[in-house]
N, C-alpha and C positions, 0 to 999 in steps of 0.2 A: 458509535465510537467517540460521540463528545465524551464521555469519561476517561477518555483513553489520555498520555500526559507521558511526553518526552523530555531529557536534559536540555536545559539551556544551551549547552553545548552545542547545538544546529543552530543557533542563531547566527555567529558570523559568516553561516554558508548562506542562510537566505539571506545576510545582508549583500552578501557578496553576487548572489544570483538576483536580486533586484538594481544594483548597480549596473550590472550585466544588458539588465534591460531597459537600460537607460532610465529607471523610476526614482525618484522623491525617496529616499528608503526612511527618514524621519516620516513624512507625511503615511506613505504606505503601512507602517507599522505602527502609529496613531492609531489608522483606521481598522486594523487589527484588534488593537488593544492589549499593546505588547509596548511593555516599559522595557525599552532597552537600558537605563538605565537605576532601575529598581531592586538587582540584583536576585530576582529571579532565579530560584534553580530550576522549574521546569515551564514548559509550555504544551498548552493543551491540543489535541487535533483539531478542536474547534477552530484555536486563534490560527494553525496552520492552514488549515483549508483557508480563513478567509488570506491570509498571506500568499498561497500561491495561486489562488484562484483572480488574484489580483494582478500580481504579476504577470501568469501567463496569458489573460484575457488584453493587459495594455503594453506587452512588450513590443508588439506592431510587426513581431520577427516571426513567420510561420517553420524555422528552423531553429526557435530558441531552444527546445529543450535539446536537441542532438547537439547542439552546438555548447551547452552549458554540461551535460552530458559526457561529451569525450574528453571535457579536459581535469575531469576527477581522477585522481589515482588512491589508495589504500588510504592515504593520511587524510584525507577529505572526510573521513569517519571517525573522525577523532577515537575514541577509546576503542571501537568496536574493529575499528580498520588499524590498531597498530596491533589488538589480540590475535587477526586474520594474517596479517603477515607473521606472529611469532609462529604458526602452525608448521609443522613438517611439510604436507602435503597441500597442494591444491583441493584435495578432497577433505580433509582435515580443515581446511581454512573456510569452507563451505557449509562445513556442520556449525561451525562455529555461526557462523553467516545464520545460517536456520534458529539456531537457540539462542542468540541474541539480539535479533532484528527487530526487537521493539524499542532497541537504546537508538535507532534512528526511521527504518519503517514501518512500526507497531499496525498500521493498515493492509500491509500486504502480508501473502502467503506464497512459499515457496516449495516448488516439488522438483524432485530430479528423478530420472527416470533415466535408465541405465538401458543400453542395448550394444549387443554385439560390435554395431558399428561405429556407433554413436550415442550419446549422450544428449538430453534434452533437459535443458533448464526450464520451466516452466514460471510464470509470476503471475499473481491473480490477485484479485480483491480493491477494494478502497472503493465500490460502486456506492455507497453513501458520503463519499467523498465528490462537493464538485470539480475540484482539482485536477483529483484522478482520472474523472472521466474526458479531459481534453485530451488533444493531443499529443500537445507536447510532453505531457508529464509519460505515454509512453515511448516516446521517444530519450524522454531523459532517464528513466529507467534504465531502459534498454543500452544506452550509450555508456551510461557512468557502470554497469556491470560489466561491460565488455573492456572499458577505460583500467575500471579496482583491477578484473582480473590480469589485465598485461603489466599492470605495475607490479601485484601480488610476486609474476612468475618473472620478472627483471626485462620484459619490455614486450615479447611477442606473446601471445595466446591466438593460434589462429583457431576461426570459427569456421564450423561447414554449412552454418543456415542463419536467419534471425528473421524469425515470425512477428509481425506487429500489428495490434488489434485496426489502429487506425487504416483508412482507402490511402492508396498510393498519390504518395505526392505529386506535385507540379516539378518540382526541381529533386531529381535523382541523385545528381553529382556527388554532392558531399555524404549521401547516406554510404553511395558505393564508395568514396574514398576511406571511408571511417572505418566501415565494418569489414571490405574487402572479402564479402562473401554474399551467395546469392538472399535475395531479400522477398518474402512473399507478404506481401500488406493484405490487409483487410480479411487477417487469420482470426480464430475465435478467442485466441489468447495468446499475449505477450510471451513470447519462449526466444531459448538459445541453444542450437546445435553444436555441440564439439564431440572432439573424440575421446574416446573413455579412458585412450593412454593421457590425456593431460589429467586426467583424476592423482595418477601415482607420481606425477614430478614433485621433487622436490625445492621448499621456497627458500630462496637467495637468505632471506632474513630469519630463516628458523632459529626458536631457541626452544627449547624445552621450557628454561627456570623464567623467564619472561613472560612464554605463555601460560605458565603456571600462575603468576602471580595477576597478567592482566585479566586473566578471566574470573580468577577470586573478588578482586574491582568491578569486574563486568556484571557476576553475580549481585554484589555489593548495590549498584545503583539501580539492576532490574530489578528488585526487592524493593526498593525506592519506589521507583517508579509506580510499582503495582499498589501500594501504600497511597500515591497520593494521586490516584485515580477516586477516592473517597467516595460519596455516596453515589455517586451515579455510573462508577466503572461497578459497582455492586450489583445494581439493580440492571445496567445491562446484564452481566453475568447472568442472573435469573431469567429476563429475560429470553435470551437465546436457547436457555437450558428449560424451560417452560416453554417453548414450540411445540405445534401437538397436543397440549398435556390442558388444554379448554382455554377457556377465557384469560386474556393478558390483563388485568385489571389491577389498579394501584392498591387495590386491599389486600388484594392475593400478594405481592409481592411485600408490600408493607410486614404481612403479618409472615414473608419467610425470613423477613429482615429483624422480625422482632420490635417492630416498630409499628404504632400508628397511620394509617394512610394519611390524615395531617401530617404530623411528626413529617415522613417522606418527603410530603410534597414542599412542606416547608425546606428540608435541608436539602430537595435539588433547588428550590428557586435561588437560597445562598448559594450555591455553585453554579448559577445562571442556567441552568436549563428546565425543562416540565418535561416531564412522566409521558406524555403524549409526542412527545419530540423522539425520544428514548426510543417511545414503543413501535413507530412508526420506522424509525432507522431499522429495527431489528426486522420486521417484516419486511423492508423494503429490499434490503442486502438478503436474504432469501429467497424472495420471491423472483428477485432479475436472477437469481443464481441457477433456481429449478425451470426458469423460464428457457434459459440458452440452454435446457436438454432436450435432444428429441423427444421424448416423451414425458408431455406435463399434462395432467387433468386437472383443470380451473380451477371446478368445482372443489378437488379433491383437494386443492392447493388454498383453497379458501378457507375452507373449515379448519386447514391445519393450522393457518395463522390467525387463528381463532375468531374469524368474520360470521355473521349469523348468516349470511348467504351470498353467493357468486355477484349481485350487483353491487353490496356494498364493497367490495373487494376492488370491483369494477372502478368505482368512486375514487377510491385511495390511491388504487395505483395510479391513475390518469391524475390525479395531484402529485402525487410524486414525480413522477417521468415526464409528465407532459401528454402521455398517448395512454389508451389501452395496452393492458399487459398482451391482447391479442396479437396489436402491430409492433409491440416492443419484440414479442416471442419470432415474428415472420421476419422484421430485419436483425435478429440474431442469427437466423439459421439460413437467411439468404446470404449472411456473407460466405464470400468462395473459402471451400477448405485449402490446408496445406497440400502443398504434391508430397510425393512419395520424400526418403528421406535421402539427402548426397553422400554420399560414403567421404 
């Protein structure tokens, strides 16, 4: 995802959510390498990760992100959060939510999943993010969707579950006073239970001619965006889309880019990243992805991501994660599942 590249426009939130955590936000964005005063129209996921991975490692608050979290509402998304409120529907404002969520979480994936009784929000991705993988960020997830949505609907949205990947807390209080509904930790993935009647209500702020026009804008700067992802949102591209299909090699991709494997490696190093950075993310967010299923074959899982055999595989992953994909896979599928589902 380092080729991946959001509006400037999230900036005065993480200035605001590092103030939050009582940090340095000139020093913290230094070490970034984020000129907040260089006029910038975008910012890369690279300089984001190291920005929250910063934050949330010295905010000293093991309830920072619920806490930074609940007090978001629709305007906190600048373009993307006043398009959501022009929508008719709660279900409407959510399509919107899915098709434009790279103008603020270009990392994550979202699924909804509809049932007779209830409705599940589903949120997944950003594992080659360090960020993503603490805590707090899902709990800030978690809070700030619950937060948009009761603002969205003019002040209640009640929920009937909320799944969070992290172990249960030390201090319960504020999670139960926020969410107000039952809370199952240490789920296999971040989700939200409601009922399927909040899909069809209608929003305080609808407009037809406003939504019309913000999403024409909204259009307008994800076109943007996807432009100035430049050579290395490319060669991700390739890469993910070349899984399977043999060896991940800078020639191969050079020559699908129409370019020199020099040439390549040259114009990532001017966009500060290498080919091996790249190719290593791409495998990595994969291979944790087939790992958390019941059924993965190593082996099978190796040659896909083009390794000439199971130990070297062995190798990478334990660089990457820290452990064998063996004991990464055993404490994915040791966390306890969700109960059944509350009406």
């Amino acid at each position: 995802m380092v080729g991946t590249h959001l509006p400037a426009s999230v900036l005065p939130g993480l200035l605001e959510m590092a103030l939050r955590g009582r940090l340095d936000a000139a020093t913290l964005f230094e070490r970034a390498g984020v000129d907040l005063g260089a006029g910038d129209r975008y910012l890369t996921l690279d300089q984001l990760d190291r920005l929250l991975s910063t934050v949330f490692r010295d905010a000293g608050d093991p309830l920072f992100g619920l806490r930074a979290g609940r007090d978001h509402d629709y305007r906190r998304l600048d373009l993307l959060g006043r398009l959501m409120a022009a929508a008719s529907t709660l279900e409407q404002a959510l399509a919107l939510l899915f098709r434009y969520k790279n103008l603020v979480v270009p990392y994550l994936a979202f699924q909804l999943e509809r049932g007779e009784h209830h409705c599940t929000l589903t949120i997944t991705g950003g594992d080659g993010l360090t960020f993503a993988r603490h805590p707090a960020h899902d709990d800030l997830v978690l809070a700030s969707l619950v937060a948009v949505g009761r603002s969205l609907l003019g002040g209640r949205m009640p929920v009937h579950r909320v799944l969070v990947r992290h172990p249960p807390p030390t201090q319960r209080d504020e999670y139960d006073a926020f969410f107000q509904c039952p809370l199952n930790f240490g789920a296999p993935s971040n989700a939200i239970e409601f009922s399927p009647a909040l899909l069809g209500q209608t929003l305080p702020a609808a407009n037809a001619h406003r939504r019309a026009r913000l999403e024409a804008a909204a259009a307008g700067l994800l076109l943007d965006l996807s432009r100035a992802g430049g050579v290395a949102g490319r060669v991700l591209e390739r890469l993910r889309g070349g899984l399977g299909q043999g060896g991940l090699t800078v020639e191969r991709v050079a020559a699908d880019l129409n370019m020199t494997a020099r040439t390549l490696q040259r114009r990532l190093r001017d966009e500060g990243v290498q080919f091996a950075r790249l190719r290593d993310q791409v495998r990595m967010e994969y291979a944790c992805r087939r790992l958390r299923e019941p059924c993965c074959d190593m082996g099978h899982l190796a040659l896909y991501l083009g390794f000439s055999d199971t130990a070297n595989f062995y190798h990478a992953f334990k660089r990457w994660k820290g452990c064998a994909p063996g004991e990464y896979r055993r404490r994915a599928l040791a966390r306890p599942r969700p109960g059944p589902p509350r009406p």
